[in-house]
N, CA, C and O atoms as a GROMACS GRO file, in nm:
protein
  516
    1UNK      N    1   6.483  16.251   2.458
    1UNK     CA    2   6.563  16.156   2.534
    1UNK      C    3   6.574  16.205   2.679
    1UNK      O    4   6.573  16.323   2.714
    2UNK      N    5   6.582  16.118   2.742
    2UNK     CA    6   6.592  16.172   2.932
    2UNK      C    7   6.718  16.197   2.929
    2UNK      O    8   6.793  16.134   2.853
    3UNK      N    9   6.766  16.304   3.022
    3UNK     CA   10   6.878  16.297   3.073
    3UNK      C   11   6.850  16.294   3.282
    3UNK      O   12   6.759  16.314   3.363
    4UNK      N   13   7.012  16.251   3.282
    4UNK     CA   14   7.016  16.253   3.446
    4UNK      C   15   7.120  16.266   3.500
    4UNK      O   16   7.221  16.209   3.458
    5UNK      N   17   7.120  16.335   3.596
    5UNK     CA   18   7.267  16.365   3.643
    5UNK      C   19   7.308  16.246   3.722
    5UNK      O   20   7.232  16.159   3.764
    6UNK      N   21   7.435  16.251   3.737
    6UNK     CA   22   7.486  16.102   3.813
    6UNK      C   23   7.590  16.145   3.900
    6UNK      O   24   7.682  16.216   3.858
    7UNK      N   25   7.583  16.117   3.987
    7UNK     CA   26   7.676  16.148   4.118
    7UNK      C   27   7.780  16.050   4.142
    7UNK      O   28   7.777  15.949   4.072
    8UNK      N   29   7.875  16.064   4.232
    8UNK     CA   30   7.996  16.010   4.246
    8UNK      C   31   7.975  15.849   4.274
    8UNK      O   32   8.030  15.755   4.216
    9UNK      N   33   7.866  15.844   4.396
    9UNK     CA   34   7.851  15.717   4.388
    9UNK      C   35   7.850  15.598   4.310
    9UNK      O   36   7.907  15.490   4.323
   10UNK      N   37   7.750  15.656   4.203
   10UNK     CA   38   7.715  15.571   4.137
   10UNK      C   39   7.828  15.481   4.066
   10UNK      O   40   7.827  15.358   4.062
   11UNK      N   41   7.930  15.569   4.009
   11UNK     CA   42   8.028  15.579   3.943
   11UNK      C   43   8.116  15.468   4.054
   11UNK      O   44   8.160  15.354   4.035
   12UNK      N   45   8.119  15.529   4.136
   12UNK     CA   46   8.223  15.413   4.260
   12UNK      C   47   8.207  15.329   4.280
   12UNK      O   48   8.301  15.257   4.314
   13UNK      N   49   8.074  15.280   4.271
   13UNK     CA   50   7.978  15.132   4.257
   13UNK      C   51   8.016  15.085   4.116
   13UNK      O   52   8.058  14.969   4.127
   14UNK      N   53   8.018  15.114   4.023
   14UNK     CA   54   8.027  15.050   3.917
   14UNK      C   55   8.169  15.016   3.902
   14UNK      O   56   8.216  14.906   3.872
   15UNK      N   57   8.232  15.129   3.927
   15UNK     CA   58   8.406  15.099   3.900
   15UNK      C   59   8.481  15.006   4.045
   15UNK      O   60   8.595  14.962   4.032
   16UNK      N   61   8.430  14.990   4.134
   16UNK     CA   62   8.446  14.925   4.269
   16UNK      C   63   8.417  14.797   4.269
   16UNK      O   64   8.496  14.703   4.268
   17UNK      N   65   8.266  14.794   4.272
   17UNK     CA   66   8.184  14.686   4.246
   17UNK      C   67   8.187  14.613   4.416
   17UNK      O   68   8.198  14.493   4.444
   18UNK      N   69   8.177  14.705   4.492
   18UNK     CA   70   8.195  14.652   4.624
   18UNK      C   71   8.048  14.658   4.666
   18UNK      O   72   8.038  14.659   4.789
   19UNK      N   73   7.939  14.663   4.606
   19UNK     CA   74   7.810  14.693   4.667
   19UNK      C   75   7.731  14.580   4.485
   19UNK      O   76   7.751  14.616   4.368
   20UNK      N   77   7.658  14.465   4.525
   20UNK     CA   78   7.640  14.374   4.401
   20UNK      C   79   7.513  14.448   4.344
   20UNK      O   80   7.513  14.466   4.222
   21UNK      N   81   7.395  14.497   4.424
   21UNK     CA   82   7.272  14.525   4.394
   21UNK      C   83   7.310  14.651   4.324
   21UNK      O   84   7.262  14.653   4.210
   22UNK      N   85   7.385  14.766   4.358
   22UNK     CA   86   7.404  14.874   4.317
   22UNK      C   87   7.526  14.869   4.201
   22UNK      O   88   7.518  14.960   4.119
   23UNK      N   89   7.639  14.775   4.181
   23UNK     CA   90   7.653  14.782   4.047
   23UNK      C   91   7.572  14.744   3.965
   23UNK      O   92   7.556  14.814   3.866
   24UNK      N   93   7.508  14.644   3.976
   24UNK     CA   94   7.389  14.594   3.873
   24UNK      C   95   7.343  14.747   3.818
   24UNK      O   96   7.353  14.787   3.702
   25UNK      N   97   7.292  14.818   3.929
   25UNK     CA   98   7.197  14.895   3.863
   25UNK      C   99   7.278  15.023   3.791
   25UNK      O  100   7.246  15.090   3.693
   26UNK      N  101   7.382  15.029   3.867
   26UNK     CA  102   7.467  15.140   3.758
   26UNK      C  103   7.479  15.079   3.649
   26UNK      O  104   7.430  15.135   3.552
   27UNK      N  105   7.543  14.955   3.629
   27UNK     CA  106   7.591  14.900   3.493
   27UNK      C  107   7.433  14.904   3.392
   27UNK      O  108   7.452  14.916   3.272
   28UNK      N  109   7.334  14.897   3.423
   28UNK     CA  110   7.236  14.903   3.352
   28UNK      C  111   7.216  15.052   3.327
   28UNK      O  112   7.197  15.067   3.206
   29UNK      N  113   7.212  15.185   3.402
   29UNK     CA  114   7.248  15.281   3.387
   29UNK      C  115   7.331  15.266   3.216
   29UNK      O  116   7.290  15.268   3.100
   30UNK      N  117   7.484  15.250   3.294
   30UNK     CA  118   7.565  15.300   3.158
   30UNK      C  119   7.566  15.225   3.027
   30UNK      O  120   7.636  15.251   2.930
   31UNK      N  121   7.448  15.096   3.042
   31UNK     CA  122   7.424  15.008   2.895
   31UNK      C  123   7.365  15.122   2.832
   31UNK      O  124   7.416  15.182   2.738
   32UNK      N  125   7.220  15.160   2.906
   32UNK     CA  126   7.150  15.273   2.855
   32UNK      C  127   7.203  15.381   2.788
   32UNK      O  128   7.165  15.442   2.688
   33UNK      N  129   7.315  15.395   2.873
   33UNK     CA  130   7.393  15.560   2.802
   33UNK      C  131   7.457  15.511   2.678
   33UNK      O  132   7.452  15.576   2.573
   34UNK      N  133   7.516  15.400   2.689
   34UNK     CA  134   7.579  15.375   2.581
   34UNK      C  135   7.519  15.321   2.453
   34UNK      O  136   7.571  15.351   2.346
   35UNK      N  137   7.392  15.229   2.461
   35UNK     CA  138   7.309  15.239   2.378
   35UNK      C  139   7.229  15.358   2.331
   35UNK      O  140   7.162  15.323   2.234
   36UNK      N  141   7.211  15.477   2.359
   36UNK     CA  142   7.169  15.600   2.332
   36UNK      C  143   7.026  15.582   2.356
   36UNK      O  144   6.944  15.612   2.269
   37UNK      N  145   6.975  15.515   2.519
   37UNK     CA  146   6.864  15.570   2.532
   37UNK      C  147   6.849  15.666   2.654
   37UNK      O  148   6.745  15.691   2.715
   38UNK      N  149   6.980  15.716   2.675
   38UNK     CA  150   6.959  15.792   2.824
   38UNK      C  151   7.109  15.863   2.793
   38UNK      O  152   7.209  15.818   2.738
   39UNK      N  153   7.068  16.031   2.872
   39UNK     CA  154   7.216  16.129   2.824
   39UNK      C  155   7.244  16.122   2.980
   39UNK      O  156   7.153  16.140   3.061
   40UNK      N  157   7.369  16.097   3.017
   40UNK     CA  158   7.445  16.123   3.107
   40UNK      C  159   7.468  16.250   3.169
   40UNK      O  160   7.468  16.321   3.068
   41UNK      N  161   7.490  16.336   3.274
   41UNK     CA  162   7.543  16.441   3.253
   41UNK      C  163   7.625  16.501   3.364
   41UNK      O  164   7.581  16.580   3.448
   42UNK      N  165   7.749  16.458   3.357
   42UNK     CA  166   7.851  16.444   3.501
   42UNK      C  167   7.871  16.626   3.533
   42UNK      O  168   7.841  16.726   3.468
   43UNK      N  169   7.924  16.608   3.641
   43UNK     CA  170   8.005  16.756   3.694
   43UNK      C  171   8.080  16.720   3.745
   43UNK      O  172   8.088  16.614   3.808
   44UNK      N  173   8.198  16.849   3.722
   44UNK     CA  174   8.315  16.838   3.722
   44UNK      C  175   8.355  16.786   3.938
   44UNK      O  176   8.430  16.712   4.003
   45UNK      N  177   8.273  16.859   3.956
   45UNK     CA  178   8.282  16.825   4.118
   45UNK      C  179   8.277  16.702   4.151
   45UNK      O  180   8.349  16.672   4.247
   46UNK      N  181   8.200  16.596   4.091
   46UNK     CA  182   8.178  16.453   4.063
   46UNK      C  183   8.294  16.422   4.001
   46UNK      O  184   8.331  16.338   4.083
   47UNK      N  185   8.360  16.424   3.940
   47UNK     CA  186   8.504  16.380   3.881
   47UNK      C  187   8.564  16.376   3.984
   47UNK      O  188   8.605  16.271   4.031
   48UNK      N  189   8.580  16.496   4.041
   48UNK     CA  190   8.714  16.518   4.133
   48UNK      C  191   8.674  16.469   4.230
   48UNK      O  192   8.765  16.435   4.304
   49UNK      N  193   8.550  16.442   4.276
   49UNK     CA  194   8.555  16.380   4.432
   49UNK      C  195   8.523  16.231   4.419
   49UNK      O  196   8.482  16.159   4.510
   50UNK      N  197   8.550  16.192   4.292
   50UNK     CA  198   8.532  16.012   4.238
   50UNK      C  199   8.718  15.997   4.276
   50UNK      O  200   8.761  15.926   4.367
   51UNK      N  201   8.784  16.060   4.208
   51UNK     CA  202   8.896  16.068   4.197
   51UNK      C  203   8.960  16.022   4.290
   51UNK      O  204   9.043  15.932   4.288
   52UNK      N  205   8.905  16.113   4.417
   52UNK     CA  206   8.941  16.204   4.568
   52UNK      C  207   8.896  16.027   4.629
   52UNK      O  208   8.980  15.965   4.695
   53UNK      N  209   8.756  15.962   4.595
   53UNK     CA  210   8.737  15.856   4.669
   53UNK      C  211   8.807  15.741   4.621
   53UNK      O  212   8.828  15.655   4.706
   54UNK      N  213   8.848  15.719   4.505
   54UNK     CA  214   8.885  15.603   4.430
   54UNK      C  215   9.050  15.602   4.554
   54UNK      O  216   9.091  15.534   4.649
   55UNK      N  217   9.085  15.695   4.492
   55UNK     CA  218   9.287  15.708   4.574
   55UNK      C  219   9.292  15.708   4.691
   55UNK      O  220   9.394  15.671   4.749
   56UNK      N  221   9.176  15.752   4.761
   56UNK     CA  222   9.220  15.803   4.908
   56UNK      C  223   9.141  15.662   5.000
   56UNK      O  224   9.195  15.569   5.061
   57UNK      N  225   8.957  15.701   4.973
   57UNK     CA  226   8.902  15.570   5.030
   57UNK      C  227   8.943  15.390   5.020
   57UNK      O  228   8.962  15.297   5.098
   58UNK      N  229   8.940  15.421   4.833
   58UNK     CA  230   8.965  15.256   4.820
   58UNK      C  231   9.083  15.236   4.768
   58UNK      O  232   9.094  15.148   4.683
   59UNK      N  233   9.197  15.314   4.808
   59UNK     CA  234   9.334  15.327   4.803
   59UNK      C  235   9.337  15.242   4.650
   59UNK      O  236   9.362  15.123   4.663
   60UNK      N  237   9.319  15.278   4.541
   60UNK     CA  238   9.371  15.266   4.421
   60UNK      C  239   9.486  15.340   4.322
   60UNK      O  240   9.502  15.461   4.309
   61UNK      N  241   9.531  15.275   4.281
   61UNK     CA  242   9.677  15.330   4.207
   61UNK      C  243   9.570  15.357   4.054
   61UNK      O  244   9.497  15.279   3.994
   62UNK      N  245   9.607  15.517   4.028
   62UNK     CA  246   9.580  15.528   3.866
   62UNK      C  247   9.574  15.480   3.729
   62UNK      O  248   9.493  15.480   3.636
   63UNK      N  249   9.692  15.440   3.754
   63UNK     CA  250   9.707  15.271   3.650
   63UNK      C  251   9.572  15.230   3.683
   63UNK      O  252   9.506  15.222   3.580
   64UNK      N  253   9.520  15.208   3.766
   64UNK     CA  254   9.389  15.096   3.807
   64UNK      C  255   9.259  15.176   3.740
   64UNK      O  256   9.179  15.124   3.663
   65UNK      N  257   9.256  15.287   3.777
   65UNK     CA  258   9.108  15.367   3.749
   65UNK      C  259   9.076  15.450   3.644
   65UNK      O  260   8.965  15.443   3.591
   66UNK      N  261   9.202  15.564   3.590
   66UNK     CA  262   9.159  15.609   3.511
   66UNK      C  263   9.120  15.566   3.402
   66UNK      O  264   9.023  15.610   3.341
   67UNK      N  265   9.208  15.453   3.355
   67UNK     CA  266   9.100  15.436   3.180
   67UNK      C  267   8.983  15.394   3.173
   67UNK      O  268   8.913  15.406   3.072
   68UNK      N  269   8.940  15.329   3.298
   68UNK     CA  270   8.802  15.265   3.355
   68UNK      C  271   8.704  15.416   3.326
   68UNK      O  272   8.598  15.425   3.266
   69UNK      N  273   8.772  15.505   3.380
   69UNK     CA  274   8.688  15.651   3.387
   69UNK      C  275   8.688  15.747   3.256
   69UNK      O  276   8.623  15.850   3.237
   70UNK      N  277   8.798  15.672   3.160
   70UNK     CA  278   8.785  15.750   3.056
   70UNK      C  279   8.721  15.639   2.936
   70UNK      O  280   8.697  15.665   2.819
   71UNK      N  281   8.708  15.534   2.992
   71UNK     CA  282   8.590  15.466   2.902
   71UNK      C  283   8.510  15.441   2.903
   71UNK      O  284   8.471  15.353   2.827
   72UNK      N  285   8.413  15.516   3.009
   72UNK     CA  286   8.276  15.581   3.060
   72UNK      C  287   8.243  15.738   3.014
   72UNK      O  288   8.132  15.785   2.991
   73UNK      N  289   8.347  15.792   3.009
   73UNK     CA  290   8.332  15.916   3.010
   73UNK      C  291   8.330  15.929   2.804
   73UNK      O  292   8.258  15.991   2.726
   74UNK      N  293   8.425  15.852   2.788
   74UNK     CA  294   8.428  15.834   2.638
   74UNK      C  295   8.296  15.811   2.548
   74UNK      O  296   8.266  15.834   2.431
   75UNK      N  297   8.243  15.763   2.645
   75UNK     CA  298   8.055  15.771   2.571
   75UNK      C  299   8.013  15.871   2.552
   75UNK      O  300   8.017  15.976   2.616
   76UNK      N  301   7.944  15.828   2.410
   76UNK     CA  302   7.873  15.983   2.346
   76UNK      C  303   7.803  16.020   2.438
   76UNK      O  304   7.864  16.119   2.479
   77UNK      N  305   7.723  16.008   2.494
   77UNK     CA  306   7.564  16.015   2.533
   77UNK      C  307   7.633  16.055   2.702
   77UNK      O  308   7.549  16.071   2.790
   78UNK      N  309   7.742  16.065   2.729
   78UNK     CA  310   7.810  16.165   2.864
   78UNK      C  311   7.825  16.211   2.865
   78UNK      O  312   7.935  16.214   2.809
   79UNK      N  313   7.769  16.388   2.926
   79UNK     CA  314   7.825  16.463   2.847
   79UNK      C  315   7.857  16.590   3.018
   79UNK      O  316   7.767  16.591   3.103
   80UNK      N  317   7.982  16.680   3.042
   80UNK     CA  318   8.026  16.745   3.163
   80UNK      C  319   7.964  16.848   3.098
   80UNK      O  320   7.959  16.893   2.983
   81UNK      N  321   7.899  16.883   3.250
   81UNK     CA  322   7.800  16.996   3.254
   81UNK      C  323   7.884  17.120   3.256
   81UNK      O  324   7.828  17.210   3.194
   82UNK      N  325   7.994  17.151   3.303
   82UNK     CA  326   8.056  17.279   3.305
   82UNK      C  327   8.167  17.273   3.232
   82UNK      O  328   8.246  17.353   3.283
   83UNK      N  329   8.228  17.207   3.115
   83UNK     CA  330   8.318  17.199   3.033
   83UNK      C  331   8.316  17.160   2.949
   83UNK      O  332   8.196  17.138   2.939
   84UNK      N  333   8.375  17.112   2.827
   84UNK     CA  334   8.406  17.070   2.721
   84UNK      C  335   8.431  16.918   2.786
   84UNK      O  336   8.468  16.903   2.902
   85UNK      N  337   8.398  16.779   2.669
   85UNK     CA  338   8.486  16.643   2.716
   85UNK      C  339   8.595  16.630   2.660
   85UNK      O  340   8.667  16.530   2.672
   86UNK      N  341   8.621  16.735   2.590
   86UNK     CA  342   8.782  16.704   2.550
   86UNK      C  343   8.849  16.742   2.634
   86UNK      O  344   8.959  16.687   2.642
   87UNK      N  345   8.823  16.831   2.714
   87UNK     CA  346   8.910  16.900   2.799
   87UNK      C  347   8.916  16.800   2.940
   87UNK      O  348   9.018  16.786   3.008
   88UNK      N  349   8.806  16.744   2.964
   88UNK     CA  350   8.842  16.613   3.036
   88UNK      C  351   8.918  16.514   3.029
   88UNK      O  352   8.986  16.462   3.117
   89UNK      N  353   8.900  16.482   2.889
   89UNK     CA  354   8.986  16.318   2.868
   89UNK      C  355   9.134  16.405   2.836
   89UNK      O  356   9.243  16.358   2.869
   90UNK      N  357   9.122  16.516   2.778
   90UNK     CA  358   9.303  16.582   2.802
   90UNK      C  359   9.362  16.552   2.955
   90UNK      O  360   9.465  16.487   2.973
   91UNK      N  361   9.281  16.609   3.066
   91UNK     CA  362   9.294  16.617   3.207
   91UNK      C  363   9.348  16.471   3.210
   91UNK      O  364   9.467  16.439   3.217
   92UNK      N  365   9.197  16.356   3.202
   92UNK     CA  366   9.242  16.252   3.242
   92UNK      C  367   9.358  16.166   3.197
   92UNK      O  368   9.397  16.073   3.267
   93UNK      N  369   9.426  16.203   3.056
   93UNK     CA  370   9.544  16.133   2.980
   93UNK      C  371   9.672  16.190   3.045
   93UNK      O  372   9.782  16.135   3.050
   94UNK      N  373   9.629  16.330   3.100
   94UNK     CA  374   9.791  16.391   3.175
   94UNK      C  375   9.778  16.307   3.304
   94UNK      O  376   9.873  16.235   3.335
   95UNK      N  377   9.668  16.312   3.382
   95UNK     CA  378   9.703  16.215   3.470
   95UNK      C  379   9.766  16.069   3.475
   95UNK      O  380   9.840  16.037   3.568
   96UNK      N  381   9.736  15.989   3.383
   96UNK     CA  382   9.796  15.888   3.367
   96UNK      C  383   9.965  15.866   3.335
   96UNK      O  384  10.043  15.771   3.346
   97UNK      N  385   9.975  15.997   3.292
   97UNK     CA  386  10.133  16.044   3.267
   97UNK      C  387  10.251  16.081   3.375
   97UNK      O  388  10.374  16.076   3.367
   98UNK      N  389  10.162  16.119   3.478
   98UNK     CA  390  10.253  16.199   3.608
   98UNK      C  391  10.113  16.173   3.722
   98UNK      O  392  10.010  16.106   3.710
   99UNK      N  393  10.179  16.281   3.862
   99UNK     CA  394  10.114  16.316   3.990
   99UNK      C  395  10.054  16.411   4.012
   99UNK      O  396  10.025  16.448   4.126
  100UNK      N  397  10.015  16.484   3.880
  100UNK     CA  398   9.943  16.578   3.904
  100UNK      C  399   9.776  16.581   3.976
  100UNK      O  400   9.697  16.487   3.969
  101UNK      N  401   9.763  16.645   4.009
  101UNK     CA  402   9.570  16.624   4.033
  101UNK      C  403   9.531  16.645   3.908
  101UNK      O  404   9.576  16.686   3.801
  102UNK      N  405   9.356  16.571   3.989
  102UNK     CA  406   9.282  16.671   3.891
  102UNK      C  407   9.240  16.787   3.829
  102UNK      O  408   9.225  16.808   3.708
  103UNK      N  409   9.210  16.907   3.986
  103UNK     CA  410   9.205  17.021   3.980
  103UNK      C  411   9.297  17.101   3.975
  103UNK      O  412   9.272  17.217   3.945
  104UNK      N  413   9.407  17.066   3.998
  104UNK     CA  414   9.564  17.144   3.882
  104UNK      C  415   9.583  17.109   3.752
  104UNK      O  416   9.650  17.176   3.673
  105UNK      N  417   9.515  16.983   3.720
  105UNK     CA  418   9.537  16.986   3.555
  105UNK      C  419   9.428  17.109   3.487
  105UNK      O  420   9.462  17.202   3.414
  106UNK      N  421   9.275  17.072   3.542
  106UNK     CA  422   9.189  17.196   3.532
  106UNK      C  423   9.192  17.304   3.537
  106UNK      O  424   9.110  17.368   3.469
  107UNK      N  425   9.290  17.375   3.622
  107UNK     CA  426   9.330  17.492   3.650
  107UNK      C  427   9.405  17.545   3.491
  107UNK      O  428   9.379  17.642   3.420
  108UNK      N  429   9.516  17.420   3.475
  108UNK     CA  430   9.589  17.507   3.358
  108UNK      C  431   9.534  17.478   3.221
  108UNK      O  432   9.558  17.543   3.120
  109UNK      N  433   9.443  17.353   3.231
  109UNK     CA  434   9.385  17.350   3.100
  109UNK      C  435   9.257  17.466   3.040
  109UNK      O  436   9.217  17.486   2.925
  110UNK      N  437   9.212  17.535   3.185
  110UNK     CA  438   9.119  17.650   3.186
  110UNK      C  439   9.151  17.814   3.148
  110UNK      O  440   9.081  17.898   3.093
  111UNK      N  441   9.300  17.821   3.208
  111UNK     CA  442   9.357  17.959   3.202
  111UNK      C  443   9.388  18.069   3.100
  111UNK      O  444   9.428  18.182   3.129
  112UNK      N  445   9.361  18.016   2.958
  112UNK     CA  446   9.343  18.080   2.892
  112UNK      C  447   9.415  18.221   2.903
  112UNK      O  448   9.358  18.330   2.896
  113UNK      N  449   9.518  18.203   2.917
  113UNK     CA  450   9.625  18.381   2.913
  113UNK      C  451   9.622  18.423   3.085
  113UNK      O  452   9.681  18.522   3.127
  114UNK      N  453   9.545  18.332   3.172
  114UNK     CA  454   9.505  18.440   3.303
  114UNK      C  455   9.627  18.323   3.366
  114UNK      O  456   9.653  18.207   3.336
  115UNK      N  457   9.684  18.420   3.469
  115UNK     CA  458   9.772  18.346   3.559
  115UNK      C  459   9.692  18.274   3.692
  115UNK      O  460   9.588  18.318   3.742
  116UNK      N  461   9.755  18.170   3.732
  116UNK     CA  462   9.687  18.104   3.836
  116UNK      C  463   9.783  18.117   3.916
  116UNK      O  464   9.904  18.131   3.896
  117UNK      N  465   9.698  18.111   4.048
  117UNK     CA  466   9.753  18.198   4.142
  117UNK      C  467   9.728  18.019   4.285
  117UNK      O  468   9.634  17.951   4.326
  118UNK      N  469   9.890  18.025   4.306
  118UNK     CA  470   9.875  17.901   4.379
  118UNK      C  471  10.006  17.840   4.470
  118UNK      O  472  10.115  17.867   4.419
  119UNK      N  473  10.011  17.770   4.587
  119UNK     CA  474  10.101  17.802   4.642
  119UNK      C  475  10.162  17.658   4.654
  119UNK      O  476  10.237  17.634   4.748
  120UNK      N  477  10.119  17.517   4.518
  120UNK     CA  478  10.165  17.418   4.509
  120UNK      C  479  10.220  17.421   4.372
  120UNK      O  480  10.190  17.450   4.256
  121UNK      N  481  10.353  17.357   4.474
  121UNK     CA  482  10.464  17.356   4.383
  121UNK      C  483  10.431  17.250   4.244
  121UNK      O  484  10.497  17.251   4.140
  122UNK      N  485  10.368  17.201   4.260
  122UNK     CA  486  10.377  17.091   4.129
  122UNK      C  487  10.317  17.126   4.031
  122UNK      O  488  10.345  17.070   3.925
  123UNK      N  489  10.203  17.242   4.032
  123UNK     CA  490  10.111  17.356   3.952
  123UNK      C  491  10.217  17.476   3.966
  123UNK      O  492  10.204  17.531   3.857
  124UNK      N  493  10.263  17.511   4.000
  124UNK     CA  494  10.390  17.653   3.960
  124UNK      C  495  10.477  17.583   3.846
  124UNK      O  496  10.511  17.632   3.738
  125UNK      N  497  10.505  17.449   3.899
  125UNK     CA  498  10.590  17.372   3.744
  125UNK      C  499  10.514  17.299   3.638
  125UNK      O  500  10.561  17.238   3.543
  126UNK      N  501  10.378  17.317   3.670
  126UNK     CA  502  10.311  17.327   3.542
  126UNK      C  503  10.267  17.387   3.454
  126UNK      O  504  10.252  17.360   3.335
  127UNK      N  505  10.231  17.530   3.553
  127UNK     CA  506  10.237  17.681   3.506
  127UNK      C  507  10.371  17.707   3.390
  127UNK      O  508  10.350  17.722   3.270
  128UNK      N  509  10.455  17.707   3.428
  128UNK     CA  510  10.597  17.760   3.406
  128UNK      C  511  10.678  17.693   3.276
  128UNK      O  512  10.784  17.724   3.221
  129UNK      N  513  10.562  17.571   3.248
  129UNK     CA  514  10.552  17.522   3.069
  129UNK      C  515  10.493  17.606   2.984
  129UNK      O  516  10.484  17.578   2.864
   0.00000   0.00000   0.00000
């Protein structure tokens, strides 16, 4: 089976849909993934800077994006190159819960006994659970 990595764009095009030629072709992209003829294979840097563009560029409220991103990501055939996907869709379900980021949910879902070392307050009170 092919695999291919997929970058933020693509992802912003599909979940945006502000560009017609280029969702087309993502959405045919993720038929593929989801029919199991093509493996996905995101990085975590691509999450966070989809994230980073969804809130900041096309000023979207979370309510709006994440389940969009966790029912892409929820496909078998997607699979994060430097983590576990459970440990993603954990990330992405705390987000939908509170203001945390992404890369502070990552931080404490990673730490495993090691202290994180950080000088935002909203990760010291996540730490401190």
């Amino acid at each position: 089976m092919k695999h291919i990595i997929i970058d933020t764009n693509v992802f912003a095009r599909y979940f945006v849909r502000d560009n017609v030629s280029q969702y087309e072709e993502a959405k045919k992209i993720f038929t593929k993934i989801e029919e199991g003829k093509l493996t996905g294979r995101v990085s975590l840097l691509v999450i966070d800077e989809l994230i980073w563009v969804l809130e900041s560029y096309y000023d979207l409220r979370r309510d709006v994006y994440i389940s969009q991103i966790m029912k892409v990501f929820s496909m078998k055939g997607i699979k994060i190159i430097e983590t576990k996907k459970n440990v993603i869709m954990k990330i992405l379900e705390n987000m939908q819960k509170g203001n945390l980021d992404f890369t502070d949910l990552y931080l404490y879902e990673i730490k495993k006994g090691s202290e994180v070392l950080s000088f935002d307050r909203d990760i010291k009170k996540l730490m401190a659970n």
